[in-house]
N, C-alpha and C positions, 0 to 999 in steps of 0.2 A: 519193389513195385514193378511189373511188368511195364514193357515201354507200348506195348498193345492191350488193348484190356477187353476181356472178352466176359459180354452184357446179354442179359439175358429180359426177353421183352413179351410181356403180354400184355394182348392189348384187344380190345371187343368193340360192340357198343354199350351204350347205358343199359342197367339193368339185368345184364347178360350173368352173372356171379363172379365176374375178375376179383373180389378181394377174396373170395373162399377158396375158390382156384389157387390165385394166388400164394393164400398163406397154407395150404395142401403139400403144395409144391416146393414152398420155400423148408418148410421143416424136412422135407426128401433132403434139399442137397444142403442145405445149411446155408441159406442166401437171405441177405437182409432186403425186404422190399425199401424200394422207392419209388416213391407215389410222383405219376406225373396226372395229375389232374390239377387244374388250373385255381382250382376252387379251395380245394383239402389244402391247402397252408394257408388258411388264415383261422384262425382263433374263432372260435364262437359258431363256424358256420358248420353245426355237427349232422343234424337232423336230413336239412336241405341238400345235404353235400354228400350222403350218406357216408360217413366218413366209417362210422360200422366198425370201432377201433379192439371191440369187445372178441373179433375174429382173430384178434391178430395173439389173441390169450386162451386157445382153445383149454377145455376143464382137462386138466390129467397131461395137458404137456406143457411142454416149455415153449415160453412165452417167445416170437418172430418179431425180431427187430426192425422196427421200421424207421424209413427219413422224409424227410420234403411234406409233412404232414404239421400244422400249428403249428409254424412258424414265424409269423408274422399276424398283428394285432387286422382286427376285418377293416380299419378303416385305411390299409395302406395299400400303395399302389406295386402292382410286380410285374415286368415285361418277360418277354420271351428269352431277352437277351439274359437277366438274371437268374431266371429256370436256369440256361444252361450251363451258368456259372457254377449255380447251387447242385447243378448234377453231376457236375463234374468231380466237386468235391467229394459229394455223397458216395458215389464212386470211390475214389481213393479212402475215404473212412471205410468203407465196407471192407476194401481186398487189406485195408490194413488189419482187421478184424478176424483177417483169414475166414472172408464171408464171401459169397457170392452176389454180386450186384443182378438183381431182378426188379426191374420198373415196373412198373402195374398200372394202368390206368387206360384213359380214352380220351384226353387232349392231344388230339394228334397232333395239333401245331407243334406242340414239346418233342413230340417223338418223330416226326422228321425233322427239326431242325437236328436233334442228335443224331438220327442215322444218315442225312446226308450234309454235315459240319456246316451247317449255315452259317454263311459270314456276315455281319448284319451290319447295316449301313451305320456310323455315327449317329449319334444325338441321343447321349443319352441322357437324361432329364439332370437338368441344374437348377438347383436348389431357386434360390432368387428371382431368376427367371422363370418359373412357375410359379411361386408365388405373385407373382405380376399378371403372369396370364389368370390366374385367377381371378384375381381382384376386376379385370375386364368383364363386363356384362357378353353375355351371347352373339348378339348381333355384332360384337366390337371386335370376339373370335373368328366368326365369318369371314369379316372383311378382312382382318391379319391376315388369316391363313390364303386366302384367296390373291392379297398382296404379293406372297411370298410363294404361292403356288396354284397359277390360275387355271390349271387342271388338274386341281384335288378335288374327287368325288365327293368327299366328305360333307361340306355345306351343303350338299343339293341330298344325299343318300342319308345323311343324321344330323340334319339341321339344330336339331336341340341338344344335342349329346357332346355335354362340354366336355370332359374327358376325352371323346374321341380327337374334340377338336382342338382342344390342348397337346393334345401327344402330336397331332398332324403337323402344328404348326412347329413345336419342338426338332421332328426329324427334316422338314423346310428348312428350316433355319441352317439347321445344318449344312444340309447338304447346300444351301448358299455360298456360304461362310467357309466351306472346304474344312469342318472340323476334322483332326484325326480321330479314326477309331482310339478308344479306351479301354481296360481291361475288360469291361463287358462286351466289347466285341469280339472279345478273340472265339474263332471254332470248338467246339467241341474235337476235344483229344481223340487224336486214332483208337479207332475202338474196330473188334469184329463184332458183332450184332447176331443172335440166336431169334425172332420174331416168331413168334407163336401168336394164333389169333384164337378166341374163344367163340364156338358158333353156335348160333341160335338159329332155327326160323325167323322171317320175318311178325308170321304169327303168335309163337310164341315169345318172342321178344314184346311183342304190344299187350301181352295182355300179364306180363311181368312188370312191365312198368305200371299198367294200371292196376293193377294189385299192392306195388310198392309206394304207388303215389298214394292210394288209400289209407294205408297201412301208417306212412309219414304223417298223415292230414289228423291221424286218429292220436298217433304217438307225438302230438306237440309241436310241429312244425312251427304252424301259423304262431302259436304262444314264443316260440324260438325268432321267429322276424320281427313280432314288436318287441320283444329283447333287446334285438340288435339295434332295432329307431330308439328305441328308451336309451339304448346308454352311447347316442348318440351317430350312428351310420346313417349318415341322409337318404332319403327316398331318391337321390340320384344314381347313389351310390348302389344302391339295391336294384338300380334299372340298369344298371351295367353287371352284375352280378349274371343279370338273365337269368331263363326259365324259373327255379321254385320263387326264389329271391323277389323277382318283376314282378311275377302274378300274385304273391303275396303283397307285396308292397301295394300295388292296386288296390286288391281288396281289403288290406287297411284303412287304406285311403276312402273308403267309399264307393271307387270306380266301378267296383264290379261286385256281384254277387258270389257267397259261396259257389252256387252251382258254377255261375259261368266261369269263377276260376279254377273250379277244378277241369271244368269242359275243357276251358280255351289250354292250361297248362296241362291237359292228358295232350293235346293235339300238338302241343309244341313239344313236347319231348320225344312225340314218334318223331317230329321233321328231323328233332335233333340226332335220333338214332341212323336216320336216312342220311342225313352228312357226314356222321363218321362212317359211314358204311363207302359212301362216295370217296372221303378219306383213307380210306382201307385199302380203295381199289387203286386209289393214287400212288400208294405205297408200292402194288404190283406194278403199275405200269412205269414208274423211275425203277425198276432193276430191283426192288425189295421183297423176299420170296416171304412169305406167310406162310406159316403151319397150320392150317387151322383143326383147332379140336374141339370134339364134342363134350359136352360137360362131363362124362364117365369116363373118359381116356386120359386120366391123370399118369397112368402108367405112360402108355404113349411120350406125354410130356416129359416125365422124368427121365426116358430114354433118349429121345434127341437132345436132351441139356444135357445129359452125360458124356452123346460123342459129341457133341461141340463142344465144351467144356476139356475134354482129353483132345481134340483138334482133329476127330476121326470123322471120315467125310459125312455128310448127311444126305437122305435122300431127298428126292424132290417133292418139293406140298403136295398130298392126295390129288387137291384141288385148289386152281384159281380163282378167287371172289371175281377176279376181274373179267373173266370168261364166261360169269353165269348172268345167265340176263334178270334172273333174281336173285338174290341169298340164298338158293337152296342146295345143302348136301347132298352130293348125288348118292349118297348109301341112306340120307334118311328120308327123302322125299323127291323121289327118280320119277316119279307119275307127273309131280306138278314141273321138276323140268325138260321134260317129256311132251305134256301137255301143251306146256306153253311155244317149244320152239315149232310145234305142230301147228300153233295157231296166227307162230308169227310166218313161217311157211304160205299157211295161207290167205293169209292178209298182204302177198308179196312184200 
């Protein structure tokens, strides 16, 4: 087992094709994916989560091993600090496989905590002592939490979001109490890091998700969420899940109409495109160089994974998200950022 481990990363926004990309790429150099997406390890949540596992079995080749995917049953709870645990390992199962470790996804909180070894404070959930915070009504969380941490935004920012305020009061306590870190704190293992980003337009990224949200709505979604309330996942738990999950659970619930939740959840999954994007740019501006490629430069890809991989130098990203005052490739739409830095010129 190398004492450095050299990780290979793609990562987009929603809707962008990272799992086809992905598994493209992964049959090139023989690399088992791992999913960091926040959602895809739990059981049941296939549709909603596009887990799309059917990709990973193209017809006429061999089948691309995947990890971090159904893992865990949907009504169980997973922090950041256990991703990095479970990644760490997935990692060592892969190079022991004589495979190449390629994470795929767009929870970026996963994918910087591993590229820059997040140390994370104690408190990691005790059995007992959650079961008690539970058994407290709402208002009884509040006040705990606010007790033990009278400048937690949490009460006033998700007043009803007992989960939130469960976990808040959990990591307080802690940090009170001078718990030592546990094996879920320890960093993620030295690693050199390959990041390749997958680009879209901002235009055509929105009108991919509204095509896929259609397409989900059509292919059983909805019938797939009250699955999940029928054998038990509470409509809480389904408001913590967010976007398909939430707007589904509403419109179980009655709250809302077809239309409006398809409106209201077409409108949240662009925001949510726009944060990882904000996410993307975060990763440039802490020192993390992105590759970014266009969906038909698979070659491309499998050429900088090859000299990273052999440890031959690489060149520098075409281009910086962090530099463009929109998402736009300057080889695939040079007019609109052109246009635009024209019109911020003169607007001084």
């Amino acid at each position: 087992m190398p004492d450095t481990h050299r990780i290979i990363i793609l990562l987009g926004p929603t809707a962008c094709g990272k799992t086809s990309f992905g598994v493209a790429l992964a049959q090139r150099l023989r690399a088992t994916i791992l999913s960091a997406d926040s959602r895809q390890i739990y059981r049941g949540l296939d549709i909603g989560t596009g887990k799309d596992l059917a990709e990973y079995a193209p017809p006429g080749e061999p089948p691309v091993p995947y990890k971090l995917i159904d893992i865990l049953p949907p009504d169980a709870e997973y922090s950041l600090a256990e991703f990095l645990r479970d990644a760490a390992n997935a990692v060592d199962e892969a190079e022991r496989d004589g495979r190449v470790p390629l994470f795929v996804g767009g929870t970026a909180l996963y994918l910087h905590g591993m590229i820059f070894s997040y140390r994370l404070a104690p408190g990691a959930p005790v059995p007992d002592y959650r079961e008690y915070l539970r058994s407290l009504d709402t208002p009884s969380l509040r006040r705990l939490l606010l007790e033990l941490d009278p400048e937690s935004a949490v009460p006033s920012n998700e007043p009803d979001n007992r989960i939130r305020l469960i976990r808040a009061i959990e990591l307080a306590r802690a940090a009170n109490d001078g718990v030592p870190p546990n094996e879920l704190e320890r960093p993620f293992p030295d690693s050199e890091f390959l990041v390749l980003g997958l680009y879209r337009t901002r235009t055509e990224t929105r009108r991919r998700i509204l095509e896929r949200l259609d397409s989900r709505l059509d292919s059983g979604m909805i019938e797939e969420a009250a699955r999940l309330h029928d054998a038990g996942m509470s409509w809480e738990k389904m408001e913590f899940l967010g976007l398909e999950y939430r707007y589904l659970a509403r419109f179980l619930q009655g709250q809302l109409t077809r239309e409006e939740m398809h409106d209201q959840l077409y409108a949240k999954i662009c925001q949510f495109a726009k944060r990882q994007d904000s996410w993307f740019r975060k990763f440039e501006h802490d020192g993390c160089p992105i590759h970014w490629l266009k969906p038909d430069e698979l070659d491309r890809a499998e050429s900088l994974c090859r000299d990273f991989l052999a440890g031959r130098p690489l060149p520098d990203p075409v281009f910086r998200l962090s530099d463009c005052k929109y998402p736009v490739h300057p080889e695939s739409e040079p007019g609109e950022t052109g246009k635009k830095q024209s019109e911020d010129k003169k607007n001084g």
